[in-house]
C-alpha positions in Angstrom: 91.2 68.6 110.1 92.0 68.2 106.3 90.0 69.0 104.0 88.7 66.7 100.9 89.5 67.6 97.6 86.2 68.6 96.8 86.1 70.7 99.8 90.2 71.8 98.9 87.9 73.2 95.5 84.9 74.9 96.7 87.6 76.9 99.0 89.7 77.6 95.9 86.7 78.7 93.6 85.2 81.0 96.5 88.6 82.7 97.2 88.5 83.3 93.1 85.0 84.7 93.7 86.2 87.0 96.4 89.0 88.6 94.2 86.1 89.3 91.2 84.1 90.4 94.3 87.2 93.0 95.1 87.4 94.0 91.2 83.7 94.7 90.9 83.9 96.9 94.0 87.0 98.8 92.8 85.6 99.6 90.0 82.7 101.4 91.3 85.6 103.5 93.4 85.1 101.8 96.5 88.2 101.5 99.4 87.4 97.6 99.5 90.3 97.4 102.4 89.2 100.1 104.8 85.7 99.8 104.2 84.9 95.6 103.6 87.0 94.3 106.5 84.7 91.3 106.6 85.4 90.8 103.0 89.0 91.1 103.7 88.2 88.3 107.3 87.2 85.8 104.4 90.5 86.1 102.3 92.4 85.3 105.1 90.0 82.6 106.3 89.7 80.9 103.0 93.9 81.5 102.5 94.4 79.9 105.8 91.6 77.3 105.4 90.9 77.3 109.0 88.2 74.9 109.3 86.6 76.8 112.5 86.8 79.8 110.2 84.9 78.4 107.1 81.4 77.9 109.2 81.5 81.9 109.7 82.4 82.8 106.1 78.6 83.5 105.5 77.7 85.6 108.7 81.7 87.5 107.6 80.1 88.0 104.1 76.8 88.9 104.9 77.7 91.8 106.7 79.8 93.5 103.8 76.5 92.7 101.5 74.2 94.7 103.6 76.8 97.3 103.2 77.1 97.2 99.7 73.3 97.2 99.4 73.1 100.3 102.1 75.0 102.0 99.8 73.4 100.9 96.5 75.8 100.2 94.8 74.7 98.6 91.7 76.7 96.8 88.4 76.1 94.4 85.9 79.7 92.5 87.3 79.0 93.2 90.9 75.1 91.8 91.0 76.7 88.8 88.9 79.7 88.0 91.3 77.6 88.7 94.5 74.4 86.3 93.4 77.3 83.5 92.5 79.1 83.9 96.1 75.5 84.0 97.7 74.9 80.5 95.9 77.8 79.0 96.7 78.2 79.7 100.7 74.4 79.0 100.8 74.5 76.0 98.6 77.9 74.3 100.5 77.6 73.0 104.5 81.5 73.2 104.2 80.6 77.2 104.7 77.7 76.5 107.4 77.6 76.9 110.6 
């Protein structure tokens, strides 16, 4: 299935959110590799653009955001990046299930 060129956009912005995501984390010193594998799933999802893939990018990132929020981890760039990648998974049915 190919994707629209809307679609071929909302895939490009969210991969750009998910590297500020990655910033944001190592920053606060965080191993975003060893411990935010689902973060990492995405990447390769959203690099791929595997159109089974994209209606579990939500469940993938939800479960690194309870992490982050078990750990309280707080920022001024990290709250910013993670209410904008919220929005935009919740806010697109490409990302739905």
């Amino acid at each position: 299935m190919a994707f629209s060129q809307n679609e071929e956009k909302l895939i490009s912005q969210l991969l750009d959110m998910i590297d500020e995501l990655d910033i944001a984390l190592n920053q606060l010193g965080e191993d975003t590799i060893q411990c935010y594998k689902s973060i990492q799933k995405v990447k390769n999802i959203l690099k791929s653009k595997e159109p089974k893939g994209m209606k579990n990018v939500k469940q993938h990132l939800m479960m690194d955001f309870r992490m982050i929020e078990d750990r309280q981890l707080e920022g001024a760039d990290l709250d910013d990046v993670l209410e904008r990648v919220y929005f935009h998974v919740s806010n697109n049915k490409i990302f739905k299930p």
